[in-house]
N, C-alpha and C positions, 0 to 999 in steps of 0.2 A: 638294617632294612627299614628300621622306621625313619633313621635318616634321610634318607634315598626317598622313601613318600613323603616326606616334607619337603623336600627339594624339587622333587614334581612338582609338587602342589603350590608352592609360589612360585615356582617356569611356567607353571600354568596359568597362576595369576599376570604373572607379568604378561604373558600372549595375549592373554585377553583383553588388559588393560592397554597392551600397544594394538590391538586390530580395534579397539574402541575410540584411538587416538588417530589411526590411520583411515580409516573406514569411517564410523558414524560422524564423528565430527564435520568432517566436507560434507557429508549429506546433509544433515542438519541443519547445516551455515549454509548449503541451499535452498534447502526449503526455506528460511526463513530470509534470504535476498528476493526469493519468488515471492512471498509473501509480500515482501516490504512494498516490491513494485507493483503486485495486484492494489495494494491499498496507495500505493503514489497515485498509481493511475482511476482508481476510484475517487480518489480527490482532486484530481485534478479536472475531472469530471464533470463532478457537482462544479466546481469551481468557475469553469467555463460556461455551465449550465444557469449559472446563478451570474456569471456576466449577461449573455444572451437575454437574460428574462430583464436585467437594468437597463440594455438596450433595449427591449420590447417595451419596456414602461416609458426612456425616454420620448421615443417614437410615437406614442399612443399621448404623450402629455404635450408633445407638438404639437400635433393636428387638434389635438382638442382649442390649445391656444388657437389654431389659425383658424379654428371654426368658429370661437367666439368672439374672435376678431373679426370675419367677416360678418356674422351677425350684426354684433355693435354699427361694422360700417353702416350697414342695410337699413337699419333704423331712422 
């Protein structure tokens, strides 16, 4: 009889440690491809966000040029 509840007892390990292999793993390796793309797309973000603002500063340092170029002319 003690044989027999040791032999459960690692068919029971083994169950477990196959629904931990079958089961959590895919979840896990989900959550964590969801994550990867929440934080892709956070960067990529900033990334475009922090383009935009180099074109805002190119823009903004044009017109400054062609206003101090049309001053100088005006002189």
């Amino acid at each position: 009889m003690k044989d027999a509840k040791n032999v459960l007892r690692l068919v029971g390990m083994i169950l477990l440690g196959l629904f931990v292999v079958v089961v959590v793993v895919p979840f896990i390796f989900t959550l964590l491809v969801s994550a990867f793309g929440i934080t892709l797309s956070i960067v990529s973000f900033l990334i475009s966000l922090a383009v935009l603002l180099i074109k805002v500063a190119v823009v903004l340092a044009i017109g400054y040029l062609v206003l101090v170029g049309i001053r100088a002319l005006l002189r």
